[in-house]
LOLOMI-445637 format. One record per residue (C-alpha): residue in one letter; x, z, y. Coordinates in pm, 1 decimal. Each point is the difference from the previous one (the first is absolute). Last residue first. Example, Ala and Ser with C-alpha at 12.3 -4.5 7.8 and 13.67 -1.06 7.14 Angstrom:
BEGIN
r: S	px: 1367.0	pz: 714.0	py: -106.0
r: A	px: -137.0	pz: 66.0	py: -344.0
This chain:
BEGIN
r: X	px: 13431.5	pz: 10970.1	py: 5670.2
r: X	px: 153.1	pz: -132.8	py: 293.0
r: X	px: -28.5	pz: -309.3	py: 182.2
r: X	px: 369.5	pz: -146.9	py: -59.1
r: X	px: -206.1	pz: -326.8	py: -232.0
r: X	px: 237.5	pz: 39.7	py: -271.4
r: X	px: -251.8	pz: 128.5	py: -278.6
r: X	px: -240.3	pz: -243.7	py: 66.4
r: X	px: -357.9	pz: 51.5	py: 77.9
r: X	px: -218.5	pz: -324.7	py: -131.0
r: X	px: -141.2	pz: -272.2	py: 237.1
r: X	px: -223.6	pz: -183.3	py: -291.5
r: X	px: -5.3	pz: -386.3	py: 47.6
r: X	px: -315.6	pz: -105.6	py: -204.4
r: X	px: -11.2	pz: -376.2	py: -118.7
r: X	px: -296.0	pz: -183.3	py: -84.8
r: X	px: 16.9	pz: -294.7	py: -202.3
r: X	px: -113.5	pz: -372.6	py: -36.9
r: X	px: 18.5	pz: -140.7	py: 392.5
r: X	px: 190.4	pz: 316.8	py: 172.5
r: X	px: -191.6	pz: 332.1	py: 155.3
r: X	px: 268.3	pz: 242.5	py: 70.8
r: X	px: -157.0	pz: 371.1	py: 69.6
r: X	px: 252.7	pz: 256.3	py: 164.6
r: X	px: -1.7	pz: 364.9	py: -59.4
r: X	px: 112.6	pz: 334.1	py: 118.6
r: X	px: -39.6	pz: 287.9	py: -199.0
r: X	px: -98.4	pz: 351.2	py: 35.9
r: X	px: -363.6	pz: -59.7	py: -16.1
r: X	px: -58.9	pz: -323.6	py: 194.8
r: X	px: 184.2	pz: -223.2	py: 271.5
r: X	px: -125.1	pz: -317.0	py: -8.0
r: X	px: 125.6	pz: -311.2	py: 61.3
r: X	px: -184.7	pz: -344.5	py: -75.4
r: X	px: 198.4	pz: -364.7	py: -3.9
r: X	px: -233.8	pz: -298.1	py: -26.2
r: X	px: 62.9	pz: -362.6	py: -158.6
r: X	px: 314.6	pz: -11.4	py: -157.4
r: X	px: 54.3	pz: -334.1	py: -181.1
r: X	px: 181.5	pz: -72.5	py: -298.1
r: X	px: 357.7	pz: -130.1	py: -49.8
r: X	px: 130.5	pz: 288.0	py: -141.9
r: X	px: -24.0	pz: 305.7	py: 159.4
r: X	px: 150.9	pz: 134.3	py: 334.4
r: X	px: 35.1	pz: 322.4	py: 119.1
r: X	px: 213.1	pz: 26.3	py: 301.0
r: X	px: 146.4	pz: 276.7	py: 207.1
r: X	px: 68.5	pz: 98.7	py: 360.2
r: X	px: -85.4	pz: -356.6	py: 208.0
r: X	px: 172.0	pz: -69.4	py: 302.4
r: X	px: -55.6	pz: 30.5	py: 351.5
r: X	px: 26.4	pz: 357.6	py: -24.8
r: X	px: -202.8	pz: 284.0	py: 208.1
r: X	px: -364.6	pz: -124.9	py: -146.2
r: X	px: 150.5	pz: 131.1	py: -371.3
r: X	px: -96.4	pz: -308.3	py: -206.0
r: X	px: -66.6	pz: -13.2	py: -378.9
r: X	px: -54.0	pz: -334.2	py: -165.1
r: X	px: -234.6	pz: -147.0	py: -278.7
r: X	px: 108.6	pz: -339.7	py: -149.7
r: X	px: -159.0	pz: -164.6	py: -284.5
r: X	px: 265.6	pz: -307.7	py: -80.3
r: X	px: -146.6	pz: -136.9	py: 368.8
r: X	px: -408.0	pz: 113.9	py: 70.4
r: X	px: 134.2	pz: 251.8	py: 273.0
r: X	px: -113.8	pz: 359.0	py: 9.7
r: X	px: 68.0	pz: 264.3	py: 290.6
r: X	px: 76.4	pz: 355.9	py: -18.1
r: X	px: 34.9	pz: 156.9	py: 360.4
r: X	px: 149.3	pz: 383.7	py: 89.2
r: X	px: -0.9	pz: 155.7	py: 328.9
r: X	px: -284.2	pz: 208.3	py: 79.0
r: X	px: -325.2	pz: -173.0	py: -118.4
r: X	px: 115.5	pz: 3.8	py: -356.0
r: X	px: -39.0	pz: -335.5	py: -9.1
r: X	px: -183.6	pz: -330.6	py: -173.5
r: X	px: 61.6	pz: -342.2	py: -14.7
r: X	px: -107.5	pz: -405.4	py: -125.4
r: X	px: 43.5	pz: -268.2	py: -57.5
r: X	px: 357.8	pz: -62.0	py: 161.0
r: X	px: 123.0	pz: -374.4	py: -49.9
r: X	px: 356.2	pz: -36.1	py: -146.5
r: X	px: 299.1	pz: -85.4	py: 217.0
r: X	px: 209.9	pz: 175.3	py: -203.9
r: X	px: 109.7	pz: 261.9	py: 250.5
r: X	px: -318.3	pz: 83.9	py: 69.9
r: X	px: -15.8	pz: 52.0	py: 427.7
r: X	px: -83.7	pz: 396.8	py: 154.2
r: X	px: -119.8	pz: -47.0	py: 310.2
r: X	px: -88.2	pz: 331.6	py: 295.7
r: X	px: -155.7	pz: -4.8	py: 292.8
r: X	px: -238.9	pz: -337.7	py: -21.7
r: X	px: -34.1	pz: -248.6	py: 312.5
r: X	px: -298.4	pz: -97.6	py: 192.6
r: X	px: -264.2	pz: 327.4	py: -43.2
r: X	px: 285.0	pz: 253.1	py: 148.2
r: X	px: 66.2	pz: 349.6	py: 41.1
r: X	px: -352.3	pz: 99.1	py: -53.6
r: X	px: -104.9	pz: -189.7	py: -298.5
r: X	px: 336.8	pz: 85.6	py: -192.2
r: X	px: 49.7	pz: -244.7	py: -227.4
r: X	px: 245.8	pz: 8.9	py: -312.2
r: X	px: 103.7	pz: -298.7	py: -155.8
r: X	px: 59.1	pz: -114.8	py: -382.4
r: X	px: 168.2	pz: -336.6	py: -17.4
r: X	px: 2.4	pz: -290.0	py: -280.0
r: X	px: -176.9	pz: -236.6	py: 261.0
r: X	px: -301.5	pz: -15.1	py: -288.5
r: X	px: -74.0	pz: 351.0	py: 39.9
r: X	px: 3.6	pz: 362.1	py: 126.8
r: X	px: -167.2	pz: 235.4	py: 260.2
r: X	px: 70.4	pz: 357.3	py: 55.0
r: X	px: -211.8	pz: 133.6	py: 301.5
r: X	px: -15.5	pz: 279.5	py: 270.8
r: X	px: -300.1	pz: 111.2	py: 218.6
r: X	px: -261.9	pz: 139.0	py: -156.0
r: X	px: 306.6	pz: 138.4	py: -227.7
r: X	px: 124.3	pz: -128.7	py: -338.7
r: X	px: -169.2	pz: -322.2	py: -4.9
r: X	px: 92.2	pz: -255.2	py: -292.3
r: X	px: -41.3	pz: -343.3	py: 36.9
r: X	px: 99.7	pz: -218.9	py: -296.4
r: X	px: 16.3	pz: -430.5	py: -38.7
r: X	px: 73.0	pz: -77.3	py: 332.4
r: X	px: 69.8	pz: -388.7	py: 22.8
r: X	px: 264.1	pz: -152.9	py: 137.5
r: X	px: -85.2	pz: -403.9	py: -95.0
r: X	px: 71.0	pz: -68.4	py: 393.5
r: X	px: 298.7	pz: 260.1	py: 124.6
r: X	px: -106.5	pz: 296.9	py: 161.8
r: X	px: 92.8	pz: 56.1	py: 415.7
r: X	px: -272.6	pz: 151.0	py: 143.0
r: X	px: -47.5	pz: 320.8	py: -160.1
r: X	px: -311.0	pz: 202.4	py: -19.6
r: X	px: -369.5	pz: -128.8	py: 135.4
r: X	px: -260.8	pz: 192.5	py: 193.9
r: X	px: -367.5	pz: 88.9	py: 5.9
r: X	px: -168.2	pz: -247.0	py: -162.5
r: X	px: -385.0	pz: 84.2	py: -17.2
r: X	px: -133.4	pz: 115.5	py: -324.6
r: X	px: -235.6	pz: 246.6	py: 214.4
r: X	px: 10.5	pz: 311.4	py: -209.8
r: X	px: 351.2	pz: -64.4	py: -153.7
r: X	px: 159.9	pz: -125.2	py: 290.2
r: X	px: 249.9	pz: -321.7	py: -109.2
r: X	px: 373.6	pz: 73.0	py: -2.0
r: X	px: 189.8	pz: -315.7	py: -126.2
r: X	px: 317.4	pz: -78.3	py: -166.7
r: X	px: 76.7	pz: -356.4	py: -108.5
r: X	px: 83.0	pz: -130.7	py: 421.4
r: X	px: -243.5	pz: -266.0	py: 51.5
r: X	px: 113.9	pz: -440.2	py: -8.7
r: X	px: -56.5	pz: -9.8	py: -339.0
r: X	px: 140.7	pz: 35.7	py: -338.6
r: X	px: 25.5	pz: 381.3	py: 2.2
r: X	px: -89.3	pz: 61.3	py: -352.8
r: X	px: -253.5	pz: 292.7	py: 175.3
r: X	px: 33.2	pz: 369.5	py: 44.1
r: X	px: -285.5	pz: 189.7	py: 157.7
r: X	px: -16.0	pz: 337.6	py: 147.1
r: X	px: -270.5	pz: 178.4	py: 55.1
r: X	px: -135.5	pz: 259.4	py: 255.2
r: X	px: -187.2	pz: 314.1	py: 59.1
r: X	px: 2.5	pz: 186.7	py: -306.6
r: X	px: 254.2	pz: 265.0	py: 104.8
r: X	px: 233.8	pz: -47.9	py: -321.6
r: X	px: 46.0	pz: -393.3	py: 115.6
r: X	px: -164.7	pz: -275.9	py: -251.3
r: X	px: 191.7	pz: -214.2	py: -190.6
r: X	px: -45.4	pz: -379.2	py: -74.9
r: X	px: 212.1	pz: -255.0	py: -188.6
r: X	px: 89.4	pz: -353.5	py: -83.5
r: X	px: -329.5	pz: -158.6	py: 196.4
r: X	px: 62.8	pz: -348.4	py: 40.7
r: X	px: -17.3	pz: -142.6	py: 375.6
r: X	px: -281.6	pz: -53.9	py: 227.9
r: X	px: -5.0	pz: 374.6	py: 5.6
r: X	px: -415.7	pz: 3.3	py: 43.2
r: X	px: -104.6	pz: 364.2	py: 21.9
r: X	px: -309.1	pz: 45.0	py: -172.7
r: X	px: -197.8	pz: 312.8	py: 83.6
r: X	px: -273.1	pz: 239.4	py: -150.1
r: X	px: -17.6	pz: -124.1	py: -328.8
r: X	px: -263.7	pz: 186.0	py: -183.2
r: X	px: 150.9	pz: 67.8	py: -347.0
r: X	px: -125.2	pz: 354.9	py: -14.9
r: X	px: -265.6	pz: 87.7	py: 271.2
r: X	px: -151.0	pz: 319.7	py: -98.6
r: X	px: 283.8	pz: 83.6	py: -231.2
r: X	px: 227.8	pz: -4.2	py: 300.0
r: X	px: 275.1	pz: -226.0	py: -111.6
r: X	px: 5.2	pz: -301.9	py: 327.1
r: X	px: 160.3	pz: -257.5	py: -12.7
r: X	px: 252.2	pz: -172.7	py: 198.7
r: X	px: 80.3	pz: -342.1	py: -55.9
r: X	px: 352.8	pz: -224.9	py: 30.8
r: X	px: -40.5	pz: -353.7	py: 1.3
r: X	px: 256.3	pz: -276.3	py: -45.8
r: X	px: -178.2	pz: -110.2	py: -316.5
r: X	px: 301.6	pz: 124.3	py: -178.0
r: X	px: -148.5	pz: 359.5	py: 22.5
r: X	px: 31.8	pz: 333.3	py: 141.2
r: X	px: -240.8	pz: 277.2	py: -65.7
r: X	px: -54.5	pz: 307.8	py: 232.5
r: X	px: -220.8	pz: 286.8	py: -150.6
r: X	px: -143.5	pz: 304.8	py: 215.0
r: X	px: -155.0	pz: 340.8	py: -23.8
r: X	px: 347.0	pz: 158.4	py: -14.8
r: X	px: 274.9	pz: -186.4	py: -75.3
r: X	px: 38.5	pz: -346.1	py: -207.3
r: X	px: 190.3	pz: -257.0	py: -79.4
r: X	px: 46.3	pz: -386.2	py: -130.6
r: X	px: 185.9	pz: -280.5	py: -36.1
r: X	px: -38.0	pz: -342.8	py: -155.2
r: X	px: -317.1	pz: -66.6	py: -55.2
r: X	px: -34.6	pz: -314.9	py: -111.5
r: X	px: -247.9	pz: -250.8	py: 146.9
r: X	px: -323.0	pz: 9.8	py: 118.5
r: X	px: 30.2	pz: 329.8	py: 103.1
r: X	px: -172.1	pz: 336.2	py: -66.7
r: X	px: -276.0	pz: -87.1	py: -250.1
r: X	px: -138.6	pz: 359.2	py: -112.7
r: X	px: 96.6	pz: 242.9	py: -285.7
r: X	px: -153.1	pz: 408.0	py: -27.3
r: X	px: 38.2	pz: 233.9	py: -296.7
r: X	px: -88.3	pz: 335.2	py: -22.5
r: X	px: 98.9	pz: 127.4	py: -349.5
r: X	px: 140.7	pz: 388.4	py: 124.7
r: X	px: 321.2	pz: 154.2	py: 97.2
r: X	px: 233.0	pz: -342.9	py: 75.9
r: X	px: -258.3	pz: -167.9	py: 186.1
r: X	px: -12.6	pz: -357.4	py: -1.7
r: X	px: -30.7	pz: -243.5	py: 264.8
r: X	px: 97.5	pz: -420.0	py: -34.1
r: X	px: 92.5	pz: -247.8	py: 277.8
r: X	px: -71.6	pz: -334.3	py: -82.3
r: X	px: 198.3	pz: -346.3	py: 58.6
r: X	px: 42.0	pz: -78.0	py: -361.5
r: X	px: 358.4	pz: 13.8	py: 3.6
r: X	px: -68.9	pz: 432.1	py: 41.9
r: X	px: -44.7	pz: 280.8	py: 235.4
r: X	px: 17.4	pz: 374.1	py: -112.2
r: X	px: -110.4	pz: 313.3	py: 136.7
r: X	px: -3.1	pz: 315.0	py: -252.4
r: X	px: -149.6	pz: 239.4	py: 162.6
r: X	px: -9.0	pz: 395.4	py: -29.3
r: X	px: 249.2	pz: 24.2	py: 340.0
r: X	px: 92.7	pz: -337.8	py: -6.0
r: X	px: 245.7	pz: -165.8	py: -283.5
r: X	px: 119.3	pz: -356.7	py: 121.4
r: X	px: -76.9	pz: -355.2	py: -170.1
r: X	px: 162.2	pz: -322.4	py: 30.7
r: X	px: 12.6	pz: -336.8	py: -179.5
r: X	px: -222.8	pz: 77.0	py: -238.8
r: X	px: -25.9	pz: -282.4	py: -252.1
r: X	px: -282.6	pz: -206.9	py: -50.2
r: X	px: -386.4	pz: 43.4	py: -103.4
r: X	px: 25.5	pz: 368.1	py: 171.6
r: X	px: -228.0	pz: 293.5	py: -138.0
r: X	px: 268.0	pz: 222.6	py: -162.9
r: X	px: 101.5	pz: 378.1	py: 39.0
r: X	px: 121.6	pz: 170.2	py: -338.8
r: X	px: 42.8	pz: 335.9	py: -70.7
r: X	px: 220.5	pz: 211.4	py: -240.5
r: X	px: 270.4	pz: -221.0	py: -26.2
r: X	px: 186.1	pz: -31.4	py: -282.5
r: X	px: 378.3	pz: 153.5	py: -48.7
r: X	px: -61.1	pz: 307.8	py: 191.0
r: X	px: 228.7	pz: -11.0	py: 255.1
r: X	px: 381.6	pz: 196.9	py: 28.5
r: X	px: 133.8	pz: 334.1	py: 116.0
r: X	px: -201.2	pz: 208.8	py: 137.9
r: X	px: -81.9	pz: 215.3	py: -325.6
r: X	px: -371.0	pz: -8.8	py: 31.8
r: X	px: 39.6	pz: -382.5	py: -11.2
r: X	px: -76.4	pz: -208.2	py: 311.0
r: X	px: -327.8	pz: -217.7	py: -43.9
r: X	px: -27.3	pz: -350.1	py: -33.0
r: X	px: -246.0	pz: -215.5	py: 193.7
r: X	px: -21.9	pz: -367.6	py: -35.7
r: X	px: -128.0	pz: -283.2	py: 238.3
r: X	px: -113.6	pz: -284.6	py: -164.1
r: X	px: -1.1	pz: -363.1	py: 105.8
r: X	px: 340.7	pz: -76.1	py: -110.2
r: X	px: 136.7	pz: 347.0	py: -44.8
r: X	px: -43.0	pz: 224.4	py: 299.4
r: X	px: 210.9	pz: 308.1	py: 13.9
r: X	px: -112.7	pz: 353.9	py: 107.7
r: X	px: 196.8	pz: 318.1	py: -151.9
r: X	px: -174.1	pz: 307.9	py: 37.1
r: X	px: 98.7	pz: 381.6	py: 84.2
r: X	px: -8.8	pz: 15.6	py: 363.8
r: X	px: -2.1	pz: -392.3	py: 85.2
r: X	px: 230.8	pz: -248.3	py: -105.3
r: X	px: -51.3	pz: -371.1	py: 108.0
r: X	px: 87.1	pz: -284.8	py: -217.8
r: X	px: -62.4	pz: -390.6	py: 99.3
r: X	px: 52.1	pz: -282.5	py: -326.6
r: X	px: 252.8	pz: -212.7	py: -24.5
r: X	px: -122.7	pz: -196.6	py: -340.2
r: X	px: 219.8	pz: -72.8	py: -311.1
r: X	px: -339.7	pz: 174.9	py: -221.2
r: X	px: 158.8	pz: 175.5	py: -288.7
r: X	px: 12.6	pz: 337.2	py: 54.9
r: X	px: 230.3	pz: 291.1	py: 67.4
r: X	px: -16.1	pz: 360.3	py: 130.1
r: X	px: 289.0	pz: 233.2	py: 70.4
r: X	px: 313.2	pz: -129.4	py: -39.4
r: X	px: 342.0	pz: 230.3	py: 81.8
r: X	px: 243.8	pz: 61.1	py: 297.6
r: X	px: 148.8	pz: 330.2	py: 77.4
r: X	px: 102.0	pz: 1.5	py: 344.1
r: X	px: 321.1	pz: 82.5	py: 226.4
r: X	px: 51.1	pz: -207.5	py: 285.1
r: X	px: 157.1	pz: 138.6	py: 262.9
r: X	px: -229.1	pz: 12.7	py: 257.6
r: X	px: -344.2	pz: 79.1	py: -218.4
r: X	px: 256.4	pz: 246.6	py: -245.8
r: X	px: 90.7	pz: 212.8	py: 336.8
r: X	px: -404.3	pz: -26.5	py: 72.4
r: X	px: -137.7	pz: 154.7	py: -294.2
r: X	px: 260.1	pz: 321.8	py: 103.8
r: X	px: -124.6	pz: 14.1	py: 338.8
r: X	px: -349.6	pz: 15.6	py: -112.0
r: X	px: 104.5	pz: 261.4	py: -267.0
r: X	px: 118.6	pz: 186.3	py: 294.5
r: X	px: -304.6	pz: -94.1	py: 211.3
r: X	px: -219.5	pz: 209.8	py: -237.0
r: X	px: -309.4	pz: -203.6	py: -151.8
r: X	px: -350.7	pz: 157.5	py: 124.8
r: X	px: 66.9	pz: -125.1	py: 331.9
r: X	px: -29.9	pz: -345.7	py: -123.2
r: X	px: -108.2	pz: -218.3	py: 303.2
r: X	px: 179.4	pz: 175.8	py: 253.6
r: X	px: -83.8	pz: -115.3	py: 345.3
r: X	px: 325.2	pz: -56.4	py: 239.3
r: X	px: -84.3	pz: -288.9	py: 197.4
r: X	px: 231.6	pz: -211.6	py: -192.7
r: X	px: -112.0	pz: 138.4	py: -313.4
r: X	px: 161.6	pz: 232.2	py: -233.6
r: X	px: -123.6	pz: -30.9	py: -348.3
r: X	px: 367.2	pz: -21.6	py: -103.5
r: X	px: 45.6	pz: -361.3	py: -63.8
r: X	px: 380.8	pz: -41.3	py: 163.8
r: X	px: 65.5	pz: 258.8	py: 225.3
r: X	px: 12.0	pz: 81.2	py: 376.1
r: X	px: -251.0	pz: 222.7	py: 23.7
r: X	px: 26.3	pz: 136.8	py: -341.3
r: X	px: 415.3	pz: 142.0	py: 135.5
r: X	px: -188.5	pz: 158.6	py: 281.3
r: X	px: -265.9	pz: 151.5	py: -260.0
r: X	px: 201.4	pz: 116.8	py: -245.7
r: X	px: 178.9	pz: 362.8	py: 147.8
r: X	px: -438.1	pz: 60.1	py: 87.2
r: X	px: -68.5	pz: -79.1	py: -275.7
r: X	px: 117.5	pz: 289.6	py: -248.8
r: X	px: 231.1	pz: -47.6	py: -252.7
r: X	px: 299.2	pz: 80.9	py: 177.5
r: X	px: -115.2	pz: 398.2	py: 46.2
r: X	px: -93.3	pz: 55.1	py: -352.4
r: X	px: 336.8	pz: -169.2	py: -143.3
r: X	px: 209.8	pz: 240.1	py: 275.3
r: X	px: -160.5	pz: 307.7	py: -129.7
r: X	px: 59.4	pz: -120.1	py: -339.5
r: X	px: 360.6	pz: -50.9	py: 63.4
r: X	px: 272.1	pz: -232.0	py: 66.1
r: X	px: -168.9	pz: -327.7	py: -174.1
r: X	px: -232.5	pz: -70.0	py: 281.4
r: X	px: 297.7	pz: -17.1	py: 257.0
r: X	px: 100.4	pz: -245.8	py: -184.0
r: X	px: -346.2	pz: -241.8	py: 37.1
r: X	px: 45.9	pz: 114.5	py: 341.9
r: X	px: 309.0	pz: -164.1	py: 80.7
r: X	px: -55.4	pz: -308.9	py: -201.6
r: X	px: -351.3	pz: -62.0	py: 209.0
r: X	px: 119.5	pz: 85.8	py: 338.9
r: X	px: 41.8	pz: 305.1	py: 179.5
r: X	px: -67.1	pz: 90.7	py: 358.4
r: X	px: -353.0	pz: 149.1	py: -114.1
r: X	px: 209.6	pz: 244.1	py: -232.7
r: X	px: 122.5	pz: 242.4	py: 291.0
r: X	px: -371.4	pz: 19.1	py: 121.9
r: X	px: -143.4	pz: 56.6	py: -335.5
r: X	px: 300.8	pz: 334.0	py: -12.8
r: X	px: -75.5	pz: 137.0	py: 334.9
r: X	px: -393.9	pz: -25.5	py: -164.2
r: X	px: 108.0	pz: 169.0	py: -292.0
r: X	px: 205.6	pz: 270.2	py: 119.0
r: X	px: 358.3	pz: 8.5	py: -43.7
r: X	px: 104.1	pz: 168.2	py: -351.7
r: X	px: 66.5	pz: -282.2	py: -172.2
r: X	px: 276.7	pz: -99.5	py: 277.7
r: X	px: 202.3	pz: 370.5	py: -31.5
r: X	px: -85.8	pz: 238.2	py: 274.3
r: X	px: 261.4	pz: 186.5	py: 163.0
């Protein structure tokens, strides 16, 4: 009669499949045989799949196969139940909300009209405490920039739209709007710029023909936000929603012809302040109305799937998921960023500051730890998702 660590190792993978994440984390502490065996993926990847901020995307691409899914698993126990270590990282003195975007190993944030670049420290933990480059070019202050490929693509209050490239001194501005521009992104070969004029423009970011504008789509409403869809073939608009047309559109990307609206029954003043696509064919939107919704282009183009309402009535500006279930969103009210598991109707955690304003919540999952960039009015905050002891996932 054979005893259990005797059983062959693929009898024995198929007997720990059925397990959860307490059972195997103590079945890792009966042997060594049985640690080697529970550390591998395969035991992870159903419990990934349906896991807070694993790398696990809806459609089941891995986006950090080079991190095992049972430290994954173990980052996102602390994600649900709240477990960070919370400390300052940078500070200055401008009282300005300015945009952040993280991106491989640099932290972006504009500062009045400057956009600042600070690299990660070799130790992963932290920013250097200046910046090692600076982008600037704008007369006012950027309202909105986003990190492209090897371009940094920002739009400003003086209505232009300004290039630089992060590996070399090119350099490349041109008059956009004639007012503000409030919104801005970019994928591909292409740039789409949103504005309070109640214009949005698509340009074009071929070298040959940078800053050509190669369509203006007329909104007739104020431009809050712009994204364009992962297949390049469309883009969505969201406007402040004070007239008569629904705030979401879908306009084709090569034609700039309207293709379709979303929703039909916003309230006036309700305008979309974020759009976020996390398939060609699904989309997180938030804003003014104080609700984040999910929209399924193929179920339905009149009413969203999902909702998920602010409990304080505060304004959403903006979002950003895992693209499997898990939603951070950032409200301008005492500096609010919450955590959402798509399965609940209410929030899982809150970090809150005091009395500032949170303008743009990144995640990234990098190295072996998990973490979460804050960006309030005078400080920046960085949520670290550490391993605790008593998380029941083995050693």
């Amino acid at each position: 009669m054979l005893l259990l660590p005797q059983l062959p190792e693929d009898l024995l993978l198929l007997l720990f499949s059925y397990s959860d994440t307490q059972a195997l984390g103590r079945l890792a502490q009966v042997c060594r045989k049985f640690h080697s065996l529970v550390g591998r993926d395969t035991l992870w990847r159903r419990i990934a799949k349906v896991s807070l901020n694993t790398g696990i995307t809806r459609l089941g691409r891995d986006a950090f196969p080079q991190i095992a899914l049972k430290e994954r698993v173990k980052f996102s126990q602390n994600w649900k139940r709240g477990r960070c270590h919370q400390e300052i990282l940078l500070r200055w003195k401008y009282n300005l909300l300015p945009w952040l975007q993280l991106d491989d190993q640099w932290l972006y944030l504009s500062q009045a009209a400057d956009i600042l670049a600070y690299p990660l420290r070799q130790n992963g933990v932290g920013f250097q405490r200046r910046p090692i480059s600076v982008y600037t070019g704008h007369r006012d202050d950027v309202c909105r920039f986003v990190v492209s490929e090897s371009h940094i693509i920002s739009g400003g209050g003086d209505g232009k739209v300004i290039v630089c490239n992060t590996c070399n001194s090119f350099y490349a501005a041109f008059s956009a709007h004639d007012q503000e521009v409030n919104c801005i992104d970019s994928r591909g070969h292409v740039i789409v710029s949103g504005s309070r004029d109640k214009t949005a423009r698509i340009w074009s970011l071929c070298s040959n023909r940078l800053g050509e504008c190669l369509h203006t789509i007329r909104t007739e409403d104020r431009v809050w936000s712009v994204a364009i869809d992962p297949m390049l073939s469309s883009v969505m608009t969201g406007t402040a929603c004070c007239g008569h047309a629904s705030p979401l559109r879908i306009w084709n990307l090569q034609s700039g012809q309207l293709e379709s609206c979303l929703g039909s029954d916003f309230r006036r003043g309700a305008g979309v302040l974020d759009i976020l696509y996390e398939t060609p064919s699904v989309v997180l939107t938030c804003g003014y109305d104080t609700y984040i919704r999910q929209w399924d282009i193929r179920a339905s183009t009149r009413r969203s799937v999902m909702e998920w309402e602010e409990p304080h009535d505060s304004a959403l500006y903006c979002l950003q998921s895992d693209g499997n279930f898990m939603i951070a969103s950032g409200s301008s009210r005492y500096g609010v960023v919450r955590l959402w598991d798509k399965r609940q109707s209410k929030s899982l955690q809150i970090h809150a500051g005091s009395r500032v304003g949170i303008n743009e919540t990144l995640n990234q999952i990098q190295g072996p730890r998990v973490k979460s960039y804050l960006q309030l009015k005078n400080t920046e905050q960085y949520f670290e998702k550490q391993q605790d002891e008593g998380t029941g996932s083995g050693s």
